[in-house]
N, C-alpha and C positions, 0 to 999 in steps of 0.2 A: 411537836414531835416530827423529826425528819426521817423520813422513807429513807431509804438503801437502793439506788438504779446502777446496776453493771454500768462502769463506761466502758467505751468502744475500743478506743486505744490507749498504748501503755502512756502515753505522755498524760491524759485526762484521766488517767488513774492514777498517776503521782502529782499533777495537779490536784485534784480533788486530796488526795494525802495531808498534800501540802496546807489545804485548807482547812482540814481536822484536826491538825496539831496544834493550830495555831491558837494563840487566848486574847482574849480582848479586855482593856483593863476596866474595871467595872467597880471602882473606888482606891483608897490607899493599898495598893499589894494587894489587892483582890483581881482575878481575873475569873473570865469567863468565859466555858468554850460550848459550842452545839457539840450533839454525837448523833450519830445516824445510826437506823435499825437495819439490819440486813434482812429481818424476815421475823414472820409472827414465830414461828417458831424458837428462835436464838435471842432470846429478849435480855440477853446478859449483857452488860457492859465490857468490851474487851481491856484487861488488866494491863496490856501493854500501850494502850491507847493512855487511858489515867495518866500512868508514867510518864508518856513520853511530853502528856499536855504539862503534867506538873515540871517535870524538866524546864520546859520551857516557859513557865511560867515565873519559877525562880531564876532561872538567866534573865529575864530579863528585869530584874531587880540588882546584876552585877557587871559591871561593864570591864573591868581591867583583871580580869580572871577567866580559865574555863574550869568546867562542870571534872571532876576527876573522881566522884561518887555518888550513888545513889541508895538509898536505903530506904524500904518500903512494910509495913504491914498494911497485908487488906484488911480492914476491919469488919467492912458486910460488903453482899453485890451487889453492882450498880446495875441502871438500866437505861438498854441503847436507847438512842430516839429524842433523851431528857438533857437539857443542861447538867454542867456542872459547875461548881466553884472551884476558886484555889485560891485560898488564904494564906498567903509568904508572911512568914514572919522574919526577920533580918537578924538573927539568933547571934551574929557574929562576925566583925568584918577585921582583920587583924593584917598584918603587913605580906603576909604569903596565903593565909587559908581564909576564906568567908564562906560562913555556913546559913543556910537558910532549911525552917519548916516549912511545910505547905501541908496543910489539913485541907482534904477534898471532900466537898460537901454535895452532895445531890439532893434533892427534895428536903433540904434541911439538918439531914442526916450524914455524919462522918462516916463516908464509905473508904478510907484509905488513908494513912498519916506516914509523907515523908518526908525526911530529910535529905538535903543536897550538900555536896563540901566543893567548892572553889579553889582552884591555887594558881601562883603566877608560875611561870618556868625558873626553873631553875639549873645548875648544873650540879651534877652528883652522881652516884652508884647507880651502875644500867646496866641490866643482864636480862635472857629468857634462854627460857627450854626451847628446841627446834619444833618447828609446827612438823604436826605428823602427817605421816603421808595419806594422801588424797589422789585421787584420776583429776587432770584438768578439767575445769569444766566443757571446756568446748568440746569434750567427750563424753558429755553429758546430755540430755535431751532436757528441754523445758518439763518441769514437773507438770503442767498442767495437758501437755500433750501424751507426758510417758505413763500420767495416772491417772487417765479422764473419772468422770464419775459413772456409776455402774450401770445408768445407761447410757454410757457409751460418748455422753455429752462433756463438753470442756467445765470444769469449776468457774467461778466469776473472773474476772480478770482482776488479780488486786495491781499495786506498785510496785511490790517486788518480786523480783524472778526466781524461782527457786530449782538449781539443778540436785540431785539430792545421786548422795552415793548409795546410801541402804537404802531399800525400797520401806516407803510406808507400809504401816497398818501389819508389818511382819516381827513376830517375837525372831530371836536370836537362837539360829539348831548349837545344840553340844558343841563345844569350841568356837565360838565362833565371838566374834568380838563386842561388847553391848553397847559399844558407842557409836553414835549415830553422828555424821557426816553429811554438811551441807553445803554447797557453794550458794550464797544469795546477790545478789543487786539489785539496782533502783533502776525499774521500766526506762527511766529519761531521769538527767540531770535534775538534782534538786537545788534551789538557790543557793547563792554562796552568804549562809549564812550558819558562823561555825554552831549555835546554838541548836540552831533545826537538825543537822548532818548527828550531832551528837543525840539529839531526841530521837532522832528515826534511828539511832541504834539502840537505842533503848527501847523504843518500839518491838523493833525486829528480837530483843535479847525476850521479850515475852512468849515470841508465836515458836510454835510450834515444843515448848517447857518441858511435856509432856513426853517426849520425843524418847529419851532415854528408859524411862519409865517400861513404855510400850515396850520398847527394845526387849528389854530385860524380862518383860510377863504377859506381853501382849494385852487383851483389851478381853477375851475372850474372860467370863465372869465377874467383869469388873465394873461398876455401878459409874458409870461415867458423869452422869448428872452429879452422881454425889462427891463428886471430885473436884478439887480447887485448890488453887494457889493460896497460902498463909501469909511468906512474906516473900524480899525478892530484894538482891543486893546486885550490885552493881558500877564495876569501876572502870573506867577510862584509863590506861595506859601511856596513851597517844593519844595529841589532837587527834580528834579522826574524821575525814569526809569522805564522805560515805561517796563515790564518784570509780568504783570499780569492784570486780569482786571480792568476796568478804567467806573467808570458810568457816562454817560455826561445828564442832566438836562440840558434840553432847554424851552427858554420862550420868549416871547413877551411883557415889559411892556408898550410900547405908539409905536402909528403911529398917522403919520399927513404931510400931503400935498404928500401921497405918497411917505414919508419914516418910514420903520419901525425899531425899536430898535430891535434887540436880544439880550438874554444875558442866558451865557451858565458857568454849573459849574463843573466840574469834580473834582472825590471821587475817592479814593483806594478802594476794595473789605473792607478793614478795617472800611471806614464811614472818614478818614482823607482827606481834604477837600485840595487838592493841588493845585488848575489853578482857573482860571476865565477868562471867554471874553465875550467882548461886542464888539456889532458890528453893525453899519448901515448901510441900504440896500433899492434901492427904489424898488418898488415893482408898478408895474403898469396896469389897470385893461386893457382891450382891446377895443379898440375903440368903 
């Protein structure tokens, strides 16, 4: 089991990123990655970690294609600290699209089954909606200075930078809009490697899931532990390298029976409209 130690600065915190994404092959299309715990207390495996390991674990079973989908159920949670596997199955390799499984296995046990889809480029029908409006970020303060923790102290230092328009941890007053607005980036450049750049956004389409949810009901009666992700889609628009800001737009359109939809979109600093995820989540109030 590996510990969890804050690094000091932003390059040794996307370094170290860079080192947890990564899988090592560990037979035919099997790989293998470490995960680190942050703390006795958060003993969960982070959902967006998985994804982003299986991403790149299916890349690298496809050499003349990028990743342009994602499709995931969590089946049970994992735990930080523990190896895991990823068993690529090669489901499909055809002249534009190759698809690949990955069944993720920790302690023996299928903690998560996705599927990946591949395509070559092509030319054809391109359109988007205009990205909506946002404040620059550089009118933004680093999240971890603008929302220390409640005593007063900085949160850990992760890799990426988060300037945040709606302030955390606040439900939305009468009128007001329930979509949640982020600017993110990478601490320091990540390798040019297009499979990594596409997993750390797959990464990043995890954290913070919840975001719209809160928006909409805030957190006040709400059984947090009892809360988690079911499944989580995911598609690439654009090659993307993740090597500047990235604004993510999150929202909530329906909940019912205690589960709610999110659906989340991410822009280049340009207004070009690269990613999308959606995702289901049950959310449940406290006894």
């Amino acid at each position: 089991m590996t510990t969890y130690r804050d690094p000091a600065t932003g390059e040794e915190a996307v370094e170290r990123f860079v080192r947890e994404l990564d899988v090592q092959p560990a037979g035919a299309d099997v790989f293998r990655a470490d995960t680190e715990r942050f703390s006795d207390e958060r003993p969960r495996l982070f959902g967006g970690l998985v994804l982003a390991q299986a991403a790149i674990a299916a890349g690298r079973t496809v050499d003349d294609a990028s990743m342009h989908s994602l499709h995931a159920y969590f089946l049970r949670g994992g735990v930080a600290g523990d190896p895991v596997e990823y068993h690529v199955e090669r489901v499909r390799d055809g002249r534009t699209f190759k698809s690949r499984r990955v069944l993720v296995r920790q302690q023996g046990l299928a903690i998560c089954d996705v599927t990946t889809s591949f395509a070559r480029h092509e030319e054809g029908i391109a359109h988007q909606e205009p990205m909506p409006a946002a404040p620059d970020p550089e009118t933004l303060r680093d999240a971890r200075d603008a929302y220390p923790e409640p005593d007063g102290t900085q949160w850990p230092l992760g890799p990426v930078e988060w300037r945040l328009v709606e302030p955390p941890d606040t439900k939305a007053k009468p009128g007001e809009s329930t979509k949640v607005r982020e600017w993110a980036r990478m601490r320091a450049p990540l390798p040019a490697d297009p499979v990594l750049h596409a997993a750390a956004l797959v990464f990043i389409s995890d954290a913070g899931s919840f975001a719209g949810i809160e928006r909409r009901y805030g957190w006040e009666n709400m059984e947090f532990r009892a809360s988690a992700s079911l499944d989580h889609a995911f598609w690439l628009h654009h090659p993307v390298f993740f090597d500047g800001w990235i604004l993510m737009v999150t929202d909530t359109p329906v909940a019912y029976s205690a589960r709610a939809l999110t659906y989340r979109q991410f822009y280049t600093r340009g207004g070009l409209h690269i990613a999308s995820m959606s995702q289901e989540a049950v959310v449940r109030r406290k006894p």
